[in-house]
NUVEXLO-114923 format. One record per residue: residue in one letter; x, z negated, y of N, C-alpha, C in turn. Coordinates in steps of 0.1 Angstrom, whole numbers, plus 5000, padded with zeros to 4 digits. Each point is the difference from the previous one (the first is absolute). Layout:
<banus>
AXZYXZYXZY
...
</banus>
This chain:
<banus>
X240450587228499050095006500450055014
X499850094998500650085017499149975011
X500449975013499349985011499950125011
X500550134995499650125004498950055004
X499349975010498450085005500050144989
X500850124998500150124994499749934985
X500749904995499949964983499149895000
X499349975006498849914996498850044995
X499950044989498350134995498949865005
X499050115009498949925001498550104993
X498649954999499650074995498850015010
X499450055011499449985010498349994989
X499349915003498749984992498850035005
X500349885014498950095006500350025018
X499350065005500250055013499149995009
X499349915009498949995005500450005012
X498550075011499649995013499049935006
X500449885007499249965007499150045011
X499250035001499250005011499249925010
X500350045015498549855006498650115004
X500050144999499150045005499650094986
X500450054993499650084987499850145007
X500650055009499850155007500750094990
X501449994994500750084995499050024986
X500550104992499150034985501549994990
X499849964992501049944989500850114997
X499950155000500750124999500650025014
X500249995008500450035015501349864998
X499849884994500849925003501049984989
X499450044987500650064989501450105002
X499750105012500850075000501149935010
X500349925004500949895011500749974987
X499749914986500549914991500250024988
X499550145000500650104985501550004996
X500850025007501550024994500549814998
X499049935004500849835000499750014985
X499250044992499549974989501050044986
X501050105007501050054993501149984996
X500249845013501349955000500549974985
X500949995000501049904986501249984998
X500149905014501349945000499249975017
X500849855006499649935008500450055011
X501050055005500650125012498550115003
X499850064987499550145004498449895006
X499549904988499349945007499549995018
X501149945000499949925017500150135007
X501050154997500250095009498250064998
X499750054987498350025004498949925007
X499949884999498849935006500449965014
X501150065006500349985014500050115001
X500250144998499250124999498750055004
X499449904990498550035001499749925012
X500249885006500449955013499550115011
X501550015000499950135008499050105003
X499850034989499250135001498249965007
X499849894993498949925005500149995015
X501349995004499849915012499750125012
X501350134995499650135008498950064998
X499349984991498350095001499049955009
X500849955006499249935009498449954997
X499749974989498749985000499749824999
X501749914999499849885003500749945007
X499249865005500649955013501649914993
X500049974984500849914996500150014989
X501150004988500649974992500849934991
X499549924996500949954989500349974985
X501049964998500250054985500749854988
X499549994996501049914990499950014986
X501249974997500150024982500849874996
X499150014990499949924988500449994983
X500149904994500050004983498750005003
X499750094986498349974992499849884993
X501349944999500149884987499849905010
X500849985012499949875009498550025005
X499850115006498350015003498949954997
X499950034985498749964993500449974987
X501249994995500849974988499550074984
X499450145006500050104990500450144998
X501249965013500750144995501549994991
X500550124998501149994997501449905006
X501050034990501049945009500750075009
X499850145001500950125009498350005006
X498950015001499450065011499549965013
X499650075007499949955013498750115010
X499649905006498750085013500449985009
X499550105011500750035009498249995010
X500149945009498849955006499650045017
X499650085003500150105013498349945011
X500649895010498849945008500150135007
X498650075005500450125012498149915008
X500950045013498749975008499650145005
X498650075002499950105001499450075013
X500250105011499750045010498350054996
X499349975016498650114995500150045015
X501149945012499450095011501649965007
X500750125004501149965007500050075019
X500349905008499650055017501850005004
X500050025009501549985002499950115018
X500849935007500150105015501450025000
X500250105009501650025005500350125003
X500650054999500950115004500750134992
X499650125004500750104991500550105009
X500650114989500950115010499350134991
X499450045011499450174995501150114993
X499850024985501350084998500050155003
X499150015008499750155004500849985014
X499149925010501250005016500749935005
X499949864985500849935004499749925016
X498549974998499349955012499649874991
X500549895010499849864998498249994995
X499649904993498650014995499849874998
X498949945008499449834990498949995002
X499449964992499049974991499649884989
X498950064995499449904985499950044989
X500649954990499550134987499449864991
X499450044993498849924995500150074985
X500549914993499750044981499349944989
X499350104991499549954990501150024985
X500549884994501050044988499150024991
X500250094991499649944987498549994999
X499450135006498349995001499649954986
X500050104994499250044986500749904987
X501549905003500749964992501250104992
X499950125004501150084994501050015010
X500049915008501150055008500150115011
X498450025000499850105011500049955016
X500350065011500549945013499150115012
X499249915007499350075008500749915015
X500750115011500549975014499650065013
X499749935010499550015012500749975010
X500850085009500550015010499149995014
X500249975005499449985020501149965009
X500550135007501349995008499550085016
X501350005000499850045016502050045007
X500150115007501250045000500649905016
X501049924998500649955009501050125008
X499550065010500950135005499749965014
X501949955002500249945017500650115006
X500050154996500650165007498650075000
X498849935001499550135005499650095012
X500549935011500050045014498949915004
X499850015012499049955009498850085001
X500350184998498750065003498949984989
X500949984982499150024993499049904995
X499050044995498749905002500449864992
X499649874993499849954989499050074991
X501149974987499350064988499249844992
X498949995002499349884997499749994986
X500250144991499350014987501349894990
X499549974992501249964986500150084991
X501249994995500250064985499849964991
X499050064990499349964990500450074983
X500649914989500550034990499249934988
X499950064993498949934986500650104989
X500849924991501150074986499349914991
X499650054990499449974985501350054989
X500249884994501250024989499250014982
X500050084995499249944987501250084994
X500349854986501450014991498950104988
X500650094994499350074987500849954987
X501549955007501249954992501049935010
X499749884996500349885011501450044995
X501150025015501450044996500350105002
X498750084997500650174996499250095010
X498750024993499450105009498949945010
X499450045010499049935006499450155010
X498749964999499450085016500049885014
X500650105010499550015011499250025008
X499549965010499150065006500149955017
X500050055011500449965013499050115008
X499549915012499250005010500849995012
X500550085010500649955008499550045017
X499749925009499550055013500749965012
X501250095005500649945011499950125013
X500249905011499850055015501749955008
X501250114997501150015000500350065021
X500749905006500850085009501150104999
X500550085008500850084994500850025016
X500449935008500549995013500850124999
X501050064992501550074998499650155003
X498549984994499350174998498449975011
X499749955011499449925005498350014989
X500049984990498850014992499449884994
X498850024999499849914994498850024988
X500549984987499350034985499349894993
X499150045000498849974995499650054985
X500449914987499850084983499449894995
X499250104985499749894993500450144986
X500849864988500250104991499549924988
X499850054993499549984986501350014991
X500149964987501050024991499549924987
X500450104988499449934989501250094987
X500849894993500950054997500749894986
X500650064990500349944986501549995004
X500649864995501549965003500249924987
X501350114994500249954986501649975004
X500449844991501749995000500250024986
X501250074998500550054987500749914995
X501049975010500649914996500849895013
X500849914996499849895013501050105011
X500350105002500950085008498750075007
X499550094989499550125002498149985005
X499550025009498850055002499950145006
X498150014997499750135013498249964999
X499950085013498649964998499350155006
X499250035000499450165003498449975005
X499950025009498549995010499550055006
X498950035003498850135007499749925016
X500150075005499749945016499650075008
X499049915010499150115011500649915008
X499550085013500449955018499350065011
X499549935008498950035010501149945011
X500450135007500649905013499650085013
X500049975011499449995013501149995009
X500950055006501050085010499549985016
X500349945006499849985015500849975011
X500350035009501449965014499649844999
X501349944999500249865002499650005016
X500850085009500149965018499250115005
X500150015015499850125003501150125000
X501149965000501250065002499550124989
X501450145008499750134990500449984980
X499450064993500150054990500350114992
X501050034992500150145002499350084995
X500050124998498450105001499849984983
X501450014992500449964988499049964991
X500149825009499249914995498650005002
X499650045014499049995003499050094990
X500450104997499050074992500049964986
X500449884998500049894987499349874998
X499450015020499049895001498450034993
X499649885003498450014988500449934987
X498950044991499949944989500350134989
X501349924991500050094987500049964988
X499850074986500249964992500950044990
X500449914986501650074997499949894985
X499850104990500149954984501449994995
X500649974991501250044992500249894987
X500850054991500549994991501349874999
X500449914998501349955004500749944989
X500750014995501249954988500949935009
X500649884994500949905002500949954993
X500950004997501249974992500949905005
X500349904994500649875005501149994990
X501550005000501049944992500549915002
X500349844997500849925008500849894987
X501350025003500649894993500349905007
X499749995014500649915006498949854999
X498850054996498749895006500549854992
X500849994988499949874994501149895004
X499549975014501549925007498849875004
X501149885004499349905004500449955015
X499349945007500849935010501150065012
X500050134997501150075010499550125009
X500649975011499450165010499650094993
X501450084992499650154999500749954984
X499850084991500249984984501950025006
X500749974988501450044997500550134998
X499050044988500050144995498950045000
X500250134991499150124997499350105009
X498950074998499950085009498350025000
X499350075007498650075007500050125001
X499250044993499150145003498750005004
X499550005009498550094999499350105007
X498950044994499750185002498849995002
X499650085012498650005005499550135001
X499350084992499350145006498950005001
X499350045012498450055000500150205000
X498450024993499750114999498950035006
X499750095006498850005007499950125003
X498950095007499550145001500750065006
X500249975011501150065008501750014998
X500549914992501649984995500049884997
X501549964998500549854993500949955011
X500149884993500849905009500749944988
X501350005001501049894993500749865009
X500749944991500549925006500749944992
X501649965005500749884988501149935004
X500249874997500249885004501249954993
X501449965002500950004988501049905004
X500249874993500549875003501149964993
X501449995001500950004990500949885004
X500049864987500749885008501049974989
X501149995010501449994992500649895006
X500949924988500649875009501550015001
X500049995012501749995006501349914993
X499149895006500749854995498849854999
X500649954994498949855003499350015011
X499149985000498950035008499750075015
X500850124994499550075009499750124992
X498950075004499350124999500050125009
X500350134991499650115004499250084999
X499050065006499350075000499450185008
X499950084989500150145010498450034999
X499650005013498350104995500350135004
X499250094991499650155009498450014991
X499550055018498350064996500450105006
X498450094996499650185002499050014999
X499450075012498250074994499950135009
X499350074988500150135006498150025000
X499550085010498049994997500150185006
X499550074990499950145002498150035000
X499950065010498650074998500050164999
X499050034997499750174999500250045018
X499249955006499450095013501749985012
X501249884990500949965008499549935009
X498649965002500149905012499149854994
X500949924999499849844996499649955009
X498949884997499349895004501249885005
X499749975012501249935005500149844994
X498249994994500549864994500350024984
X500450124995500850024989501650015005
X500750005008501350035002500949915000
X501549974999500549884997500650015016
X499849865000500749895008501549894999
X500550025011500949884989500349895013
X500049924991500149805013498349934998
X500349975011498249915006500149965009
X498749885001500049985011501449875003
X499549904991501449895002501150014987
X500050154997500850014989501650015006
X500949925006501250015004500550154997
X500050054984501050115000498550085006
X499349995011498950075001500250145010
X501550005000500450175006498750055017
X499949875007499550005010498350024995
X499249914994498550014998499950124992
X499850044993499450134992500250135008
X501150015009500050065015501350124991
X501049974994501050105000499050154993
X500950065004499750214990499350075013
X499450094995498850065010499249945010
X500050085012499049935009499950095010
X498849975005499650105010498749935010
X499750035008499749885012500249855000
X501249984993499849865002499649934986
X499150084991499649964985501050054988
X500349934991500650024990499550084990
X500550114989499050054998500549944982
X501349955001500150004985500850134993
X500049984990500850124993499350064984
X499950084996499750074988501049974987
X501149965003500949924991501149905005
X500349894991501249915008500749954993
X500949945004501249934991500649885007
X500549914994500349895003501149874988
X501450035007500749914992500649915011
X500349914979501049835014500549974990
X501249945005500849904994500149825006
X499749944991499649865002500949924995
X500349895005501149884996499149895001
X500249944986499349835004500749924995
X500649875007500549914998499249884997
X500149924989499649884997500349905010
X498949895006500449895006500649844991
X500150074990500849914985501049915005
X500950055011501349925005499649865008
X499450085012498849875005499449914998
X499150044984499149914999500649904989
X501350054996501549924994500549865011
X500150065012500549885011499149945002
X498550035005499049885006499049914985
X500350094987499349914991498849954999
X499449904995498750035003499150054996
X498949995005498950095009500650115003
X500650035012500850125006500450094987
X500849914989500550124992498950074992
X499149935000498850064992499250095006
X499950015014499450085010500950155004
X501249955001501250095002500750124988
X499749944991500650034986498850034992
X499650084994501150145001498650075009
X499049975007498950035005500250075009
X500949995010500550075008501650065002
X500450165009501050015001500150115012
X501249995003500450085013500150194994
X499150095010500050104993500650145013
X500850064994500350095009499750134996
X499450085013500350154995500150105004
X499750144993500250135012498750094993
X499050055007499250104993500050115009
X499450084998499750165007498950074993
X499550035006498650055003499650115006
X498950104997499850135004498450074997
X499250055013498650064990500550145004
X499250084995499250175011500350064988
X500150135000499750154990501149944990
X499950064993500749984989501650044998
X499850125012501950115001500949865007
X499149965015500849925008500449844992
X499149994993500149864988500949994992
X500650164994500849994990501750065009
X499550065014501350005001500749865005
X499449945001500449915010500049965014
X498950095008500149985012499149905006
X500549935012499349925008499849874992
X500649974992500049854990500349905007
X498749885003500549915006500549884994
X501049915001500349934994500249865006
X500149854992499949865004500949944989
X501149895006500549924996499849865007
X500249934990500149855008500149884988
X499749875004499749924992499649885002
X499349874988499549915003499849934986
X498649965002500049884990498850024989
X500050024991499150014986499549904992
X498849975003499149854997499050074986
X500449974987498950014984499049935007
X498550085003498849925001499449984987
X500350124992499450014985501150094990
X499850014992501150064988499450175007
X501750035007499350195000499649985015
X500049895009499450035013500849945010
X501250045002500449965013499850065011
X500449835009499250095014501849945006
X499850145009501449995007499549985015
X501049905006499849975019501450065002
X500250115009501450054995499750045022
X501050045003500750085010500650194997
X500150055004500350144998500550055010
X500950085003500650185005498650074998
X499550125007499050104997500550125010
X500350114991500750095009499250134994
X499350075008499550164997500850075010
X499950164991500750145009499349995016
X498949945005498949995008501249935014
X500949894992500649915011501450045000
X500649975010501350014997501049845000
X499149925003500349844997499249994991
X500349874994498849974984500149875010
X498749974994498949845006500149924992
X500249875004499649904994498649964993
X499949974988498449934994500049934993
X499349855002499349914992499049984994
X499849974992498649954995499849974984
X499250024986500049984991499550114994
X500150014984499750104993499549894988
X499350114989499749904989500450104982
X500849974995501150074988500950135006
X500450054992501250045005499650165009
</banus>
């Protein structure tokens, strides 16, 4: 008889979930343990029900997981001689709290807060989340006031097709500094939107959104006449499609994936014109553990009347974003405030080296912390906002090289503590900058 996991036929009998709280509904968990049912042969076995594992454990709707399998014959001594149950303890969430720390992917302004969740309201798998933050911003000058309000987020997930399709729905109310452009914005936007994956590469998701925002001088200092006649309260509907391609997402345990590549596509439509945008991530391997990677983004935002809303315009850096091209500060500017650009671009080339050699010599602990979780990353990007002619010729492109150290906080999220060169057309020496960033 062969001792081959692949040649062992098993015949899976039965498949059960434990419960301590009975929140989930027997179809929601059903869909976790459906393909274990199919196995037949002991390999495919063990690779499905550590599958379903998984999948349990990222839906975040439980605190814990576990799994064991069994004969039906040793069990209860009435099953077959090939069959076997596969036995899934899950302990289940009803309220998750958690504090810390985030990075605004709009200015890239430090953020901490509480977010407070409900998993799994109704048992389908549905996810209601609550945010309460507040923007940690150590540039905002001495003149300008404290912003005392918090930023307030409340996202409703309901699956229609656990996997596949789901609605959205998001609440969002923040009171943003804007030091670079001396402003300070005050929005609340609504969004309510259907996000289908085709397949494990491919999603998109398409959404209706409103926005109430409120425009006012951060200091007393001047403003340009520009902006000023942008202050007050406005409002602003649109249409938005989203397109996500990624071969790279199925990696474990490492900075940045080995291979494959990222696409995604952002367009809003709205009364007055559109806004695009797109994002493009391509990772190639050198040699044993080291990695290459090139990005290039672009967004272009056209209106009818030619004159854009300055908090539609792209930016590029932040506030403690190292490749942050001096605060949100490079392109246009005129008293002193930045005004942004109507389209921009932005590429880099990146090197990441594995700390694998390292965590080979101290062993251990160390090699487990070192390997492959972290690595030394170098690189060069270049960066550019304003009209679209000066964007595409090339002019006034600022650019940043340097390097440092790349710590996996989570699969897909490194945060880099790196050193940098930072040189714009502006200087005729480039400056030194430290600080941190969070993915690439």
């Amino acid at each position: 008889m062969s001792t081959r996991p692949d040649e062992i036929p098993v015949k899976v009998e039965r498949v059960t979930v434990e419960q301590d709280k009975s929140v989930s509904k027997p179809s929601f968990l059903r869909h976790f343990v459906r393909n274990v049912e199919t196995a037949t042969d002991l390999q495919s076995l063990l690779v499905e029900s550590q599958l379903a594992k998984q999948k349990m454990e990222q839906s975040g709707c439980f605190k814990s997981v576990d799994v064991a399998i069994d004969t039906t014959e040793a069990y209860d001594g009435s099953g077959s001689a090939t069959g076997y149950q596969v036995v899934y303890d899950v302990k289940e969430k009803k309220l998750s709290i958690s504090a810390g720390g985030d990075l605004s992917p709009e200015s890239m302004t430090p953020e901490g807060g509480v977010k407070i969740g409900i998993p799994n309201v109704f048992g389908y798998g549905e996810k209601i989340q609550m945010s309460f933050g507040k923007d940690i911003d150590t540039n905002r000058g001495e003149e300008a006031p404290k912003n005392l309000f918090p930023n307030v987020s409340i996202n409703l997930n309901y699956p229609l097709k656990y996997d596949k399709t789901s609605i959205d729905g998001d609440f969002t109310s923040t009171n943003r500094d804007k030091p670079w452009s001396n402003l300070r914005e005050e929005s609340m936007i609504g969004k309510l939107g259907v996000t289908h994956k085709f397949n494990d590469n491919l999603s998109g998701t398409l959404s209706v959104n409103a926005r109430q925002m409120n425009l006012s001088a951060l200091t007393k200092k001047d403003v340009p006449v520009t902006i000023l006649e942008q202050f007050g309260y406005s409002k602003r509907e649109c249409l938005t499609a989203s397109v996500n391609y990624d071969t790279s997402a199925n990696y474990i345990r490492k900075v940045v994936p080995s291979n494959g590549f990222r696409v995604k596509f952002d367009g809003d439509v709205f009364k007055s014109g559109y806004k695009a945008f797109a994002d493009l991530a391509f990772y190639q391997p050198l040699s044993t553990g080291v990695t290459g990677v090139f990005t290039a983004s672009g967004g272009y935002l056209s209106t009818k009347s030619g004159k854009s809303q300055i908090s539609d315009r792209f930016f590029i850096g932040g506030n403690n974003n190292i490749r942050g091209f001096e605060m949100n500060s490079h392109g246009p500017r005129e008293t002193g405030c930045a005004l942004g650009g109507d389209a921009s671009c932005q590429v880099g080339v990146h090197i990441y080296s594995s700390l694998e050699l390292l965590g080979q010599v101290f062993k251990g602990i160390s090699q487990q912390l070192l390997s492959p979780n972290a690595a030394i990353h170098a690189f060069a990007v270049a960066g550019n906002v304003g009209d679209i002619s000066s964007v595409l010729q090339g002019n006034h492109y600022a650019y940043c090289y340097g390097v440092g150290v790349a710590i996996s906080l989570f699969q897909g999220i490194p945060l880099n503590l790196e050193t940098n060169i930072l040189g714009t057309s502006q200087h005729k020496l480039p400056k030194f900058q430290a600080g941190f960033s969070i993915a690439i």
